[in-house]
C-alpha positions as CSV (number, residue, x, y, z in Angstrom):
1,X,109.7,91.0,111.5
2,X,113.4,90.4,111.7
3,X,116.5,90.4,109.0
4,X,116.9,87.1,107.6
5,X,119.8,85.4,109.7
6,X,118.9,87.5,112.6
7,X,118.8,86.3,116.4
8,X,115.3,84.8,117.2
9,X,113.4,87.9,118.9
10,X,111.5,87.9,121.9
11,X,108.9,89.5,121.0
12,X,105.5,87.7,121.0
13,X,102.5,88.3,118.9
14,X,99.6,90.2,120.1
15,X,97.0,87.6,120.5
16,X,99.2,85.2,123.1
17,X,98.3,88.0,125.9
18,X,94.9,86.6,125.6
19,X,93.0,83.3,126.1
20,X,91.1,83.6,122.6
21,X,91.9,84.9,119.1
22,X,89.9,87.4,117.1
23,X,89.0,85.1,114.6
24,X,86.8,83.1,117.0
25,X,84.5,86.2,117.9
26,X,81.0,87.0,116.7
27,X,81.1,89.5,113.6
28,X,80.9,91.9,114.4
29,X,83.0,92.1,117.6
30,X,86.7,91.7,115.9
31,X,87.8,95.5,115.5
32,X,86.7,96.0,119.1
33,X,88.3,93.3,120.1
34,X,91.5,94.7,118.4
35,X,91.3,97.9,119.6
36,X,90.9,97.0,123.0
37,X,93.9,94.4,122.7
38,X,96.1,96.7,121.5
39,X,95.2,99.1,124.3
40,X,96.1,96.3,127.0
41,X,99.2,95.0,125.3
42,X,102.3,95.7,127.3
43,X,104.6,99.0,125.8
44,X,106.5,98.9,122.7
45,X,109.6,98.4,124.6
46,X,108.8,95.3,126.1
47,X,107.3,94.2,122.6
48,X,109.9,95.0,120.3
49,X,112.4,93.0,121.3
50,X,116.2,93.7,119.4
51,X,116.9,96.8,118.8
52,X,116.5,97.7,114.9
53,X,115.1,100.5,112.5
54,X,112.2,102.5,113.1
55,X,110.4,100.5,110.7
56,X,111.0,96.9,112.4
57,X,110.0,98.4,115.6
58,X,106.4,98.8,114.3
59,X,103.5,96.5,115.6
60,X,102.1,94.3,112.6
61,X,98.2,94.5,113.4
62,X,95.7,91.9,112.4
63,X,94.2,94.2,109.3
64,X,96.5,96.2,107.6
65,X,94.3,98.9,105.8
66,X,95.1,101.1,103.4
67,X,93.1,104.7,102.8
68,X,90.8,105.7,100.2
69,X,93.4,108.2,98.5
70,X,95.8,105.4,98.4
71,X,93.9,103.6,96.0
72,X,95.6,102.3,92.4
73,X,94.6,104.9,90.0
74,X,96.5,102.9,87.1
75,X,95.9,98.9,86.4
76,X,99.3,97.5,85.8
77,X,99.6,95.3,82.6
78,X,102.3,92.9,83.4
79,X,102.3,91.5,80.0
80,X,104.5,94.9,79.1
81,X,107.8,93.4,81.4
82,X,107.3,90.3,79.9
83,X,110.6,89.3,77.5
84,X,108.7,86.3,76.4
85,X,105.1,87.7,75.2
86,X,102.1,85.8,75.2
87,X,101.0,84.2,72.4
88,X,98.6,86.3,69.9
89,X,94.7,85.1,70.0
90,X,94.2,83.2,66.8
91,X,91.0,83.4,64.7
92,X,90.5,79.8,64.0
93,X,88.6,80.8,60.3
94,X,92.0,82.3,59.3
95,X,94.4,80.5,61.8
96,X,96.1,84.9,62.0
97,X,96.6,86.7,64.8
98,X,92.9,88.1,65.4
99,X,92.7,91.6,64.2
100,X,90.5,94.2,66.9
101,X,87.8,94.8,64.2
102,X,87.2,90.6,64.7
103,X,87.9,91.1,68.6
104,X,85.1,93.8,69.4
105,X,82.4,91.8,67.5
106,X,82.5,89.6,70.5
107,X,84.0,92.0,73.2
108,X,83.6,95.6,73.5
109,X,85.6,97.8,71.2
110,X,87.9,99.4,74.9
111,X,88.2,95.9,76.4
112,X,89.1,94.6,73.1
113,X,92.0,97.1,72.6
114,X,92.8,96.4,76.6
115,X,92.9,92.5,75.3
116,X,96.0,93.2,72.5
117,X,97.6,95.7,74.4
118,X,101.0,94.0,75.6
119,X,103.2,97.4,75.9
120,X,101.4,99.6,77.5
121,X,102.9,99.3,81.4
122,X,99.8,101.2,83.2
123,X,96.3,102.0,82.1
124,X,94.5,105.0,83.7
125,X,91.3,103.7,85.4
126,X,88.2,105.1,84.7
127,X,87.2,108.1,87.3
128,X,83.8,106.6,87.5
129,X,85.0,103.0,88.4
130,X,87.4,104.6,90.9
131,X,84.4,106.0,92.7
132,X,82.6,102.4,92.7
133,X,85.9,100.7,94.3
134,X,85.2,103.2,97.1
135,X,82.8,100.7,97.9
136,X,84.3,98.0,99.0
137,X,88.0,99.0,98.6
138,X,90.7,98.7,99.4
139,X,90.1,95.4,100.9
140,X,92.1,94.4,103.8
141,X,95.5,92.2,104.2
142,X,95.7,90.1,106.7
143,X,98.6,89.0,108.9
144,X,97.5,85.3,110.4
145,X,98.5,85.2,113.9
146,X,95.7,82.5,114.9
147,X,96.4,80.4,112.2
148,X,100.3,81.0,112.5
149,X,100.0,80.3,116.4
150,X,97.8,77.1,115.7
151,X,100.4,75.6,113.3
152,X,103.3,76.7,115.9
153,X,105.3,78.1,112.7
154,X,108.0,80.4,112.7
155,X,106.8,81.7,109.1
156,X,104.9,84.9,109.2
157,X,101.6,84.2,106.7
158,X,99.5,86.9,105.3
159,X,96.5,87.0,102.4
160,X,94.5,89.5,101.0
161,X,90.7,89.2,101.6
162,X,88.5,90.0,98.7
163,X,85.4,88.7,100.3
164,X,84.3,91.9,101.8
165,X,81.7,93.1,99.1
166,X,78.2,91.5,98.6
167,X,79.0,89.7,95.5
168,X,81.5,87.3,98.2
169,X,84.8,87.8,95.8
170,X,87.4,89.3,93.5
171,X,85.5,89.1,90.8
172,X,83.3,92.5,91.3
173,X,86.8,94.1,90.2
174,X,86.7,93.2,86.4
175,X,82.8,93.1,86.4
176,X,82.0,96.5,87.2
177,X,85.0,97.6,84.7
178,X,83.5,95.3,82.0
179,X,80.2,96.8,82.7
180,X,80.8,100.4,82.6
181,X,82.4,99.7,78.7
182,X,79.5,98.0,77.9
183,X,77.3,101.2,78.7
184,X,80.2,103.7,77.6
185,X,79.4,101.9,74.5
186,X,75.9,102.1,74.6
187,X,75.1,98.5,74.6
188,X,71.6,97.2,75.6
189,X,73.3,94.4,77.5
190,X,76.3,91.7,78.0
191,X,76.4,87.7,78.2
192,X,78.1,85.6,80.0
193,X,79.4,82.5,82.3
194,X,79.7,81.1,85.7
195,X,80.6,78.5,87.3
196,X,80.6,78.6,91.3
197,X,78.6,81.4,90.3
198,X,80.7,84.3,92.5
199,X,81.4,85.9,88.7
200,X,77.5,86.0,88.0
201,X,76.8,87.5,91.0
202,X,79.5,90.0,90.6
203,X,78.4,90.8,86.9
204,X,75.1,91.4,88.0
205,X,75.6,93.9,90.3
206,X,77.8,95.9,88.1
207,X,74.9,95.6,85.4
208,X,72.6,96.1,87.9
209,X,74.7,99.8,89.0
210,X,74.7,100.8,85.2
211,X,71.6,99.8,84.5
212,X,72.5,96.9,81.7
213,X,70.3,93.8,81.1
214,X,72.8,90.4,82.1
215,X,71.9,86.9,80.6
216,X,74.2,84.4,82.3
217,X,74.7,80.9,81.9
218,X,75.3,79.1,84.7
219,X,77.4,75.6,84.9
220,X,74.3,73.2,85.4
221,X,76.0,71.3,88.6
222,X,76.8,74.4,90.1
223,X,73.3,75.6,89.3
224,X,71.6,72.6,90.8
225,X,74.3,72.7,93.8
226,X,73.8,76.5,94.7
227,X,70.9,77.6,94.0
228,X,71.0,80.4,97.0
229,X,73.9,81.8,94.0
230,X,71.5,81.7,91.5
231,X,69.0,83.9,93.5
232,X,71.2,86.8,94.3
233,X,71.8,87.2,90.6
234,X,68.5,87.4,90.1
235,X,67.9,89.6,93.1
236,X,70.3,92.0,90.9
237,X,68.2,92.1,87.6
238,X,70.1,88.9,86.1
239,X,68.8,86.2,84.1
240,X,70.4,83.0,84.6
241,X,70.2,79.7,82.4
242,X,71.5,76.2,83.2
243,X,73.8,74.8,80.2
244,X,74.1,73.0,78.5
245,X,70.4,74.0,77.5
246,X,68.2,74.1,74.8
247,X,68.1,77.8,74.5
248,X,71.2,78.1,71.8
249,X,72.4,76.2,69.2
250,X,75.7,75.2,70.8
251,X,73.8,73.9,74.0
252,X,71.5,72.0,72.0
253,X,74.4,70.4,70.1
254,X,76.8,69.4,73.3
255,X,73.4,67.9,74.8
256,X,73.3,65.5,72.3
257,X,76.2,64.7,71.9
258,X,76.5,64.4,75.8
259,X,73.2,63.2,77.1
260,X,73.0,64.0,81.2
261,X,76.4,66.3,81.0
262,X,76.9,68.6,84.6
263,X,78.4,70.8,81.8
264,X,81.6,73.3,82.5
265,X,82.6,76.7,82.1
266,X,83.5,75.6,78.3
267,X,80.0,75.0,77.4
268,X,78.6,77.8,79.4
269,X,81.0,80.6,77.3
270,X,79.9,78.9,74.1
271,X,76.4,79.6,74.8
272,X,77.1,82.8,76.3
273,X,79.1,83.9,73.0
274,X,76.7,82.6,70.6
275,X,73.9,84.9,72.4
276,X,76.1,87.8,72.1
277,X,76.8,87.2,68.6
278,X,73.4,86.3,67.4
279,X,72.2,89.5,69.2
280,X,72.5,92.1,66.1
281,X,75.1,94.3,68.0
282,X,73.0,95.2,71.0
283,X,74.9,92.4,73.3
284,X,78.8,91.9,73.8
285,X,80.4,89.2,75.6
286,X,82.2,89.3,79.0
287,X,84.8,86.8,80.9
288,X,85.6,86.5,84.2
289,X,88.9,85.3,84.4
290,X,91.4,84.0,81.4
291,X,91.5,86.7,79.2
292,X,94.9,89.7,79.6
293,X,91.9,92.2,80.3
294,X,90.9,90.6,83.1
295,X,94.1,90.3,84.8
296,X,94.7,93.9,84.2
297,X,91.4,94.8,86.1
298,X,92.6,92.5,89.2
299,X,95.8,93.7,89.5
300,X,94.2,96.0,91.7
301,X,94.6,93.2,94.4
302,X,98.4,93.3,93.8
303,X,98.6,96.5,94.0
304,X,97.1,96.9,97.1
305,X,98.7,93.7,99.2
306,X,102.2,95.3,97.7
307,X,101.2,98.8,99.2
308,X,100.2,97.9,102.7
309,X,103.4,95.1,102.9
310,X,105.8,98.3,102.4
311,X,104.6,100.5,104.9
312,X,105.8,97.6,107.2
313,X,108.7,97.1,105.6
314,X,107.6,93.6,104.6
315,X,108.7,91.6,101.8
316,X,106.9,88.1,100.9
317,X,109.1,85.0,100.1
318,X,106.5,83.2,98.4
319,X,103.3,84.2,97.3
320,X,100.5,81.6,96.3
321,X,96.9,82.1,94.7
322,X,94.5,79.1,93.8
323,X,94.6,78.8,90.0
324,X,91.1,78.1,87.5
325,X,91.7,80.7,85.1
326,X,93.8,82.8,86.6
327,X,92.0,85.8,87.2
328,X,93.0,86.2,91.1
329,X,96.3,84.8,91.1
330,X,97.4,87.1,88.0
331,X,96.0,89.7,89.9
332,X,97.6,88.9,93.4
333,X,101.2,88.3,91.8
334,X,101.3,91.0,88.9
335,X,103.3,93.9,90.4
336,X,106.0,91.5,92.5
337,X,106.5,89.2,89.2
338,X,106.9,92.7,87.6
339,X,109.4,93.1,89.9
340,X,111.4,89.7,89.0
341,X,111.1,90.2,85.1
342,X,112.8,93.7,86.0
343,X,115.6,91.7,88.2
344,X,114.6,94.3,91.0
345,X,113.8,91.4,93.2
346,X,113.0,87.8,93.7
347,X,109.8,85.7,94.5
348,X,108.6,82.4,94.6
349,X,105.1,81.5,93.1
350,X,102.8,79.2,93.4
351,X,100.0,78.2,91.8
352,X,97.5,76.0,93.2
353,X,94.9,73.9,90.8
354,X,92.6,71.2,91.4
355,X,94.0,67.5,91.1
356,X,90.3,67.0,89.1
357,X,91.1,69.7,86.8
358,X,94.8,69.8,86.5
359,X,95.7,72.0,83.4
360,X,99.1,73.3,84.5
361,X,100.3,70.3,86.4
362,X,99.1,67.7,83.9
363,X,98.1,70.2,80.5
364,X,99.8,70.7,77.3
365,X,101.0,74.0,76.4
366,X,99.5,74.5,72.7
367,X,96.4,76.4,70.8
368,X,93.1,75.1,71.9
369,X,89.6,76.8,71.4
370,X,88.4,78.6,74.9
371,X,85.3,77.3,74.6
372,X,83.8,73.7,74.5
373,X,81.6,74.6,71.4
374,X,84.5,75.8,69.3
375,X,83.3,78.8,68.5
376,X,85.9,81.6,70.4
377,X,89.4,82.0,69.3
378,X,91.9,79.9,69.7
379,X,94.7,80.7,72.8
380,X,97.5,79.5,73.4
381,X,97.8,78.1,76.9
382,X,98.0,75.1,79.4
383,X,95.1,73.0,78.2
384,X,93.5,69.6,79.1
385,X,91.4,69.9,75.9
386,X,88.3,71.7,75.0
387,X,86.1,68.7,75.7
388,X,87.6,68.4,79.1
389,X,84.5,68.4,81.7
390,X,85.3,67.2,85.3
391,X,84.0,64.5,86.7
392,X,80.0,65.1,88.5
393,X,81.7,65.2,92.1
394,X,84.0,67.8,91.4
395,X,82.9,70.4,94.1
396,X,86.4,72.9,94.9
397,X,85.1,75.0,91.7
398,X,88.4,75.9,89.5
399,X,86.7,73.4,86.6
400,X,87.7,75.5,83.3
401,X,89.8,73.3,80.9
402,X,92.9,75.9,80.1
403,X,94.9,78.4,82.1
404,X,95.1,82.2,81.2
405,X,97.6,82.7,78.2
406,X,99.9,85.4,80.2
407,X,100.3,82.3,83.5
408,X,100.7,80.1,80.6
409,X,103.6,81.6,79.3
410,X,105.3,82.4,82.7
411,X,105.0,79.0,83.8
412,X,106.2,77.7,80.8
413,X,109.3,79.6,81.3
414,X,110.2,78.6,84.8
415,X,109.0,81.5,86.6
416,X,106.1,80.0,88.5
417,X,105.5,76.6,90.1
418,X,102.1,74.7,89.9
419,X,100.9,71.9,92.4
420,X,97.3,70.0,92.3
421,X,95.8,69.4,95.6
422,X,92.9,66.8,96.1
423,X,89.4,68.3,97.1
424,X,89.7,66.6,100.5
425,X,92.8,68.0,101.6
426,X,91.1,71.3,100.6
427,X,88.0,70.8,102.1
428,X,90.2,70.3,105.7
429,X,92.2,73.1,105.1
430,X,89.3,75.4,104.7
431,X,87.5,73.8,108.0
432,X,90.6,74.2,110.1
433,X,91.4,77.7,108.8
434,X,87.6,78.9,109.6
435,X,88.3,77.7,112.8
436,X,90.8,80.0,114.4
437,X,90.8,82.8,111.5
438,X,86.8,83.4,111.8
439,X,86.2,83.7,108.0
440,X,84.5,80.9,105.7
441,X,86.6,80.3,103.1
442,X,85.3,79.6,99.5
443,X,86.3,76.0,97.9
444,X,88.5,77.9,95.5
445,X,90.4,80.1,97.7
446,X,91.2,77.3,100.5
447,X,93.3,75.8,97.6
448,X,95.6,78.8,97.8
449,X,94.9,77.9,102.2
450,X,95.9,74.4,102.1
451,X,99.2,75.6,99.8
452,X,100.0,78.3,102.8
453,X,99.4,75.9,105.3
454,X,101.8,73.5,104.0
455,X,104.2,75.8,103.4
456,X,104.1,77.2,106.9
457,X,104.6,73.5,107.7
458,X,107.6,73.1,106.3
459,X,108.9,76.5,107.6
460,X,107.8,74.8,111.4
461,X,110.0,71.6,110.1
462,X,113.2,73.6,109.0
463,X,112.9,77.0,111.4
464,X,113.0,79.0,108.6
465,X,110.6,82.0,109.2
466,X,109.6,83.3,105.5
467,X,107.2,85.2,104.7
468,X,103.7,83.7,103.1
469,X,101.4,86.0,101.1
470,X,98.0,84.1,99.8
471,X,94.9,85.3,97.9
472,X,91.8,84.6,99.9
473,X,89.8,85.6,97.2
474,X,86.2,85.1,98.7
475,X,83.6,83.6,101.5
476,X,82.3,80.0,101.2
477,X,78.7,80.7,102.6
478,X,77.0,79.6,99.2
479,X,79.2,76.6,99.1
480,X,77.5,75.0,101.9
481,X,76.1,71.8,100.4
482,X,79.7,71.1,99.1
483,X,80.6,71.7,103.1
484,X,77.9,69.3,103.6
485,X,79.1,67.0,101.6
486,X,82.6,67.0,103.5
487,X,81.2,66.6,106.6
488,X,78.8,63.9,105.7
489,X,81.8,62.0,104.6
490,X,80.2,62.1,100.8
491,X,83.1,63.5,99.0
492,X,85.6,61.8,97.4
493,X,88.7,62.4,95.1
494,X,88.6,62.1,91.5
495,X,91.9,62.4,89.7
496,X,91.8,61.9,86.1
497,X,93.9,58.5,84.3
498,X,96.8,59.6,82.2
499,X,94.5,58.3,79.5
500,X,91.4,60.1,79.8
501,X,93.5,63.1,79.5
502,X,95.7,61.7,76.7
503,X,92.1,61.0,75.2
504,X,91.0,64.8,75.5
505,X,94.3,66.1,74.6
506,X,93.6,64.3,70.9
507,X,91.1,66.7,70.2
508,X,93.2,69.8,70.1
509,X,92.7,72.0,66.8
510,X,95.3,72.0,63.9
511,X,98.2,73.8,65.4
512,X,98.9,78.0,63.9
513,X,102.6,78.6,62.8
514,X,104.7,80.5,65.5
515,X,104.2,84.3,65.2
């Protein structure tokens, strides 16, 4: 790296000594690769180019690990620096701030508390769960030479991969914390939701680890569409339910009133809390992304990526995370936007959304129900209405209707940007990205990709050399008949009319005074 306003340095990345880059070997074969590269690259002092600290001296290598000891011991609740607060959950019987005796009939009683806690900087986590990360943490960050080199940008681009554990993403790092309340409660059992299915899969391993029974309910396309998903969960002990479906009174109700829905993550958490619910206290509920708690649990992944960027002395300029509910890119950015409510430094952010399911771009900011059955509290967030379901061809995952109450409130107040992308931009981003950076991205995370890229674009157009950080939140190998479809030339944009959504955005609740 150099100072900003610095000469150019002559200095040349690692991978231009050699006719390939890592990314296009076998698996298996990258660390060797590296090692040996870094064995046969010339001496530091032909490398290093200017003279400067110690610390700018330092080769950069492909995977910047970090050691078991240096785990996070503490989540970090970002909610806590935040001047303007979220607004409370809203019990819609009442239309008051839900109380936690309310809360922990749905949730469990700790993740309940976690959920209403917005003071409380860092929470201590769990022994047992630190153990567990062991697993398959810390995950790596990755500096992009081959995808830097093949854009011929001066910007230096980076992203944390959370793909590195079976369940294929980020999600296993709320899962197995959900799980292990659910059994420190002695619960028979939790409920849930997917859609792309990577939080199913991730739930039920965590189940499977404490021994927990896990009924999900699966987004019927996405069932239908990945049914090699739907089989790991099952390998793990789950069950797993199309819905809409005729197993709960909510899913009968939507059926009918949509006959031949693809349904959506709305529907699926309606079923999913009425099973809890109806379950006489043996089941509680559990959500993958939205909720405060489950941006606490991934702020792990900030953590991390903010760890391994100091001991290079590194600094991102902008930092950019694909955006559905906003379980990875609250994790990703929650210790640097700590850092910019605190005024001890600046960022840019950026959050990328789907142009078919555009809740911050194209949402209102207002109280809707989190559910498209109506039956879970009432947030207050980016919504496109609780009826919102995208359109059948919608394959880049990212379908839930709202946006998580804590992104909510920081984009509402100018300290994030939001963009849409179409599916087809995505779709190229992720083929050219698996191409010289040897991983298959997911749908979701090559929003976040196509984001970097264009970034890195604009650096190549203005000479600028900043500093990308990205979440690359989790493989694409279940996602291949959505690849398919790409490649078949099959897959089209949908972007919704101004009055569709104006149609949806009629059906939001009676709004709650301001508390």
């Amino acid at each position: 790296m150099r100072r900003a306003g610095a000469k150019a340095s002559s200095r040349v990345a690692p991978q231009e000594y050699f006719t390939s880059c890592p990314g296009r070997l076998m698996a298996g074969q990258e660390d060797f690769f590296i090692l040996t590269a870094f064995a046969a690259t010339p001496a530091e002092s032909k490398f290093s180019g200017e003279k400067g600290d110690a610390m700018e001296k330092r080769e950069i290598p492909y995977k910047i690990y970090l050691s078991e000891d240096e785990l996070p011991k503490k989540w970090y609740n970002l909610r806590a620096d935040m001047k303007n607060k979220p607004a409370p959950l809203v019990n819609p019987a009442t239309m008051q701030p839900i109380t936690l005796d309310a809360l922990s009939q749905v949730f469990c009683r700790e993740l309940a508390e976690q959920e209403l806690d917005d003071t409380t900087p860092y929470i201590d986590i769990p022994a047992p769960l630190i153990d567990f990360y062991k697993m398959y943490r810390p995950s790596p960050l990755v500096r992009a030479y081959c995808l830097e080199k093949k854009l011929g940008t001066p910007a230096h681009i980076y992203y944390k991969f959370e793909g590195n554990n079976t369940s294929g993403s980020h999600k296993l790092n709320s899962a197995i914390a959900q799980a292990y309340y659910a059994k420190k409660q002695g619960l028979a059992g939790v409920t849930t939701e997917t859609g792309a299915g990577q939080w199913g899969t991730a739930l039920s391993m965590a189940c499977s680890y404490f021994d927990l029974d896990c009924k999900v309910y699966m987004v019927k396309v996405s069932y239908e569409q990945k049914p090699h998903r739907r089989e790991v969960m099952r390998t793990y002990g789950a069950s797993v339910t199309p819905s809409p479906s005729e197993t709960t009174e909510v899913g009968k109700k939507i059926l009918s009133e949509n006959p031949g829905t693809t349904g959506s993550l709305g529907c699926a958490i309606s079923e999913a809390v009425e099973a809890a619910v109806t379950s006489g206290g043996r089941y509680r509920y559990v959500l993958g992304s939205v909720l405060s708690q489950v941006l606490l649990h991934q702020s792990v992944i900030g953590l991390e990526a903010k760890a391994a960027l100091e001991k290079y002395g590194v600094k991102p300029d902008i930092i950019i995370g694909c955006a559905g509910g906003g379980s990875n890119l609250g994790g990703l950015i929650a210790p640097f936007m700590g850092e910019k409510l605190r005024g001890e430094a600046d960022y840019r952010f950026i959050a990328v959304e789907p142009a078919s399911c555009p809740s911050l771009t194209r949402g209102v900011f207002a109280y809707d129900f989190c559910d498209t059955g109506k039956i879970c509290p009432l947030a207050k967030m980016y919504t496109l209405g609780s009826g919102f379901i995208p359109a059948p061809n919608h394959a880049g995952g990212l379908r839930y209707h709202g946006m998580s109450s804590v992104l909510s409130q920081l984009y509402h107040d100018g300290l994030m940007e939001a963009r849409s992308v179409e599916q087809t931009a995505v779709f190229r981003a992720a083929e050219e990205f698996a191409r010289v950076e040897g991983i298959l991205p997911a749908p979701e995370s090559s929003h976040a990709i196509k984001a970097a890229m264009d970034e890195a674009i604009r650096c190549r157009e203005t000479g600028e050399e900043k500093t990308i950080l990205f979440g690359l939140t989790g493989t694409g190998y279940f996602d291949m008949v959505a690849y398919e479809k790409f490649h078949d030339g099959k897959m089209s944009d949908y972007i919704p009319t101004d009055e569709e959504l104006a149609r949806f955005a009629k059906t939001l609740p009676t709004q709650p005074a301001e508390f």
